[in-house]
C-alpha positions in Angstrom: -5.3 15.7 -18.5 -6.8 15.9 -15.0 -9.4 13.0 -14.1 -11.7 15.2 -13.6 -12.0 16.8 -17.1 -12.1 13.3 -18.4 -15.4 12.2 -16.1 -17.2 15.5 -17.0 -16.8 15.5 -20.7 -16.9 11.9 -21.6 -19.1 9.1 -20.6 -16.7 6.9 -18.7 -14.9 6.9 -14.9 -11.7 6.4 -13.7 -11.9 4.3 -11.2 -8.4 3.6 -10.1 -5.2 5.9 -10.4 -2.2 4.3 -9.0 1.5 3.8 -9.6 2.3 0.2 -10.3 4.6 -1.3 -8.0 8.2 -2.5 -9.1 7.6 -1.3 -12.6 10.4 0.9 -12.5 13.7 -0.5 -13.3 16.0 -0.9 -10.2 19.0 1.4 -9.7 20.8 3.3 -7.4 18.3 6.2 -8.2 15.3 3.4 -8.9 13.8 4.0 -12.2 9.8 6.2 -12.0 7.0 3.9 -11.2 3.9 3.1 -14.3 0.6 4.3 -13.9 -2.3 2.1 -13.6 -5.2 3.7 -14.9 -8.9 2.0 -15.0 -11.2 3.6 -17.0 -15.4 2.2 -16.5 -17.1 3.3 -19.6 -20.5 4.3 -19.1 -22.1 4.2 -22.5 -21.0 1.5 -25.7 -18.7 3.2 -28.0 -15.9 2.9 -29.5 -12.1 3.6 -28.2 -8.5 4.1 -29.9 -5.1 3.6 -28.4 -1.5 5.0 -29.6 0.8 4.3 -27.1 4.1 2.7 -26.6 7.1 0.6 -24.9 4.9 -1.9 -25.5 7.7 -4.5 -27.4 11.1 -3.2 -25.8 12.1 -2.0 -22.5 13.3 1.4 -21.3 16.5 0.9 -20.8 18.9 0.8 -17.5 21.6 3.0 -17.3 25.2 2.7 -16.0 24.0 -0.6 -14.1 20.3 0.3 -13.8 17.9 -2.4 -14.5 15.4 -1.5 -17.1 11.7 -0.4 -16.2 8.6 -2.3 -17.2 6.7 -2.6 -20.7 3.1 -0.7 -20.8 0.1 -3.1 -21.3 -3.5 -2.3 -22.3 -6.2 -5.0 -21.1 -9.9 -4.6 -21.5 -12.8 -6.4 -19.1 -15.7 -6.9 -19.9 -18.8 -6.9 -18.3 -19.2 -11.0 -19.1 -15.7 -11.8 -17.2 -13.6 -11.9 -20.2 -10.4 -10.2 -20.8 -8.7 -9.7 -23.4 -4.8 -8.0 -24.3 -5.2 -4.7 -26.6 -2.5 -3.6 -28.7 -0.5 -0.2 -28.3 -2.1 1.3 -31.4 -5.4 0.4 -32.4 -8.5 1.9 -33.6 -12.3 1.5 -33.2 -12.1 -1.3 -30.6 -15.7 -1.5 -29.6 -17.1 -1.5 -25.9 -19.9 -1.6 -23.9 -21.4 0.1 -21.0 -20.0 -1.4 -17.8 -16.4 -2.9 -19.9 -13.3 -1.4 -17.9 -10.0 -0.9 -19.9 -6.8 -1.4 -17.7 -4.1 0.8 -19.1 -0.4 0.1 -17.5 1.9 3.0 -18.6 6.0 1.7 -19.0 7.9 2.1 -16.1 11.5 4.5 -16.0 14.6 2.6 -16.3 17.1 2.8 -13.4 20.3 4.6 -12.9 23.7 3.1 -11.4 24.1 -0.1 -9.4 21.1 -1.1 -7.8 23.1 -3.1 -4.8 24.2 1.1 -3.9 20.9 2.3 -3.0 20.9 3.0 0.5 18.6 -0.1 2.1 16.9 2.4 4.1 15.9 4.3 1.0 14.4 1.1 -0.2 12.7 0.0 2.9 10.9 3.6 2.8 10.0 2.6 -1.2 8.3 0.2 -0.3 6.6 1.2 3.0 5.1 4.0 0.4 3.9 1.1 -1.9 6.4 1.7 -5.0 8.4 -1.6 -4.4 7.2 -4.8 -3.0 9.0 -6.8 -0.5 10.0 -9.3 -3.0 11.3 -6.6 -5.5 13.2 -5.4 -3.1 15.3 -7.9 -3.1 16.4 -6.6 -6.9 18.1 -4.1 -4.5 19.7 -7.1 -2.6 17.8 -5.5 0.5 16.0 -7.7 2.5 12.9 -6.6 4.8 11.1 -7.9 7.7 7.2 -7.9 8.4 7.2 -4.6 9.3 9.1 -3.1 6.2 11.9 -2.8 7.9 16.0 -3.3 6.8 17.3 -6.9 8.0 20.7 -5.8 8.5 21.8 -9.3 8.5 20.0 -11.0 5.3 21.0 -8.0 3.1 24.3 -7.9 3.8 24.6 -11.7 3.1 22.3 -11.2 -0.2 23.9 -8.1 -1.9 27.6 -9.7 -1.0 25.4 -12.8 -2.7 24.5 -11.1 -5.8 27.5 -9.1 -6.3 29.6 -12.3 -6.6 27.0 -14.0 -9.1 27.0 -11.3 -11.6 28.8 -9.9 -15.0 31.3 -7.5 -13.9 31.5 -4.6 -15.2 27.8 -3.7 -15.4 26.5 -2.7 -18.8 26.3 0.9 -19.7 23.0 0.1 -21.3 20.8 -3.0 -20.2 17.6 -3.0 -22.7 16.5 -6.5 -21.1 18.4 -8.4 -23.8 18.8 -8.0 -27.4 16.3 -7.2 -29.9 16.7 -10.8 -31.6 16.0 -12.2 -27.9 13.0 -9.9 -27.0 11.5 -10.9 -30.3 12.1 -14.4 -29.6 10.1 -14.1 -26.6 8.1 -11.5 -27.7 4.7 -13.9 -28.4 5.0 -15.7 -24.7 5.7 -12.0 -22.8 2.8 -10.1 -24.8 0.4 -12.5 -26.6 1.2 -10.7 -29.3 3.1 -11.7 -32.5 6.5 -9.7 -32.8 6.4 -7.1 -35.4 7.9 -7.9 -39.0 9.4 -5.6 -40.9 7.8 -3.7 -43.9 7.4 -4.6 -47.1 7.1 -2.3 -50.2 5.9 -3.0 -53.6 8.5 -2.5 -56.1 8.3 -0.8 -59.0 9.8 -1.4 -62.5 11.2 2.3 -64.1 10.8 2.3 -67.8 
């Protein structure tokens, strides 16, 4: 819902809107950007989160790299941070305590070494990819956001001989068993365990 509605109806502000660079997955057609959102609150209350993509990745397709996990951090007003799960209820905050919310970025589509480099170069002169993730794209750029010509035809002929051939039809940023493994060092959180039901004894 428009920022707006948000600031006149409830006592916080939104003090930054802006896509995240490199959070979407890289492609030929690069993958839609996350949305960082920082909401101020004005008044102590109490806030809930249901959100998502917070364990896996959205996936890459047909070669595409996938996009970026969402995260939810709060600040508050003494310095502190602290990580806040996708679902949650009744977290507590104070006037002044900003909550940094980082929507999941789209996974890409097709071989990111085939988007054009000037496509790229004009990605990130608009602040969606950074020079360095750029280079996901095997394009590399000068000072001035332009194409080296040079560097990126040596890198992308670089990173197409490194490389699995043929790319994956999906690429989910590993397998479940490893995204779990890693799941406490990439999050802070624990991975999620499965549930468990009482059983019951007909008779």
């Amino acid at each position: 819902m428009p920022n707006e509605f948000l600031e006149a109806y409830f006592p916080l502000r939104i003090e930054r809107y802006a896509s995240i660079e490199d959070s979407g997955g890289a492609g030929k057609h690069r993958g839609g950007n996350g949305v960082h959102i920082a909401y101020r609150f004005l008044e102590p209350g109490e806030i809930s989160i249901h959100d998502d993509r917070w364990l896996t990745y959205p996936w890459g397709v047909n070669g595409g790299e996938p996009g970026s996990r969402s995260t939810k951090e709060l600040e508050r007003t003494d310095g502190s941070r602290q990580w806040i799960p996708s679902k949650c209820d009744r977290v507590k905050v104070q006037a002044g305590d900003v909550l940094h919310f980082n929507t999941w970025g789209g996974g890409g589509w097709g071989d990111p070494l085939q988007r054009a480099a000037e496509q790229v170069a004009l990605d990130a002169a608009r602040g969606l990819v950074s020079p360095a993730g750029a280079r996901r794209y095997g394009v590399v750029l000068n000072e001035d956001l332009s194409v080296n010509g040079e560097e990126t035809a040596y890198l992308r002929k670089k990173l197409s001989a490194e490389r699995d051939e043929p790319l994956p039809l999906f690429n989910r940023g590993g397998t479940l068993e490893q995204i779990m493994a890693r799941c406490k060092q990439d999050t802070s959180f624990d991975p999620p365990t499965q549930p468990r039901f009482k059983q019951s004894i007909a008779g």
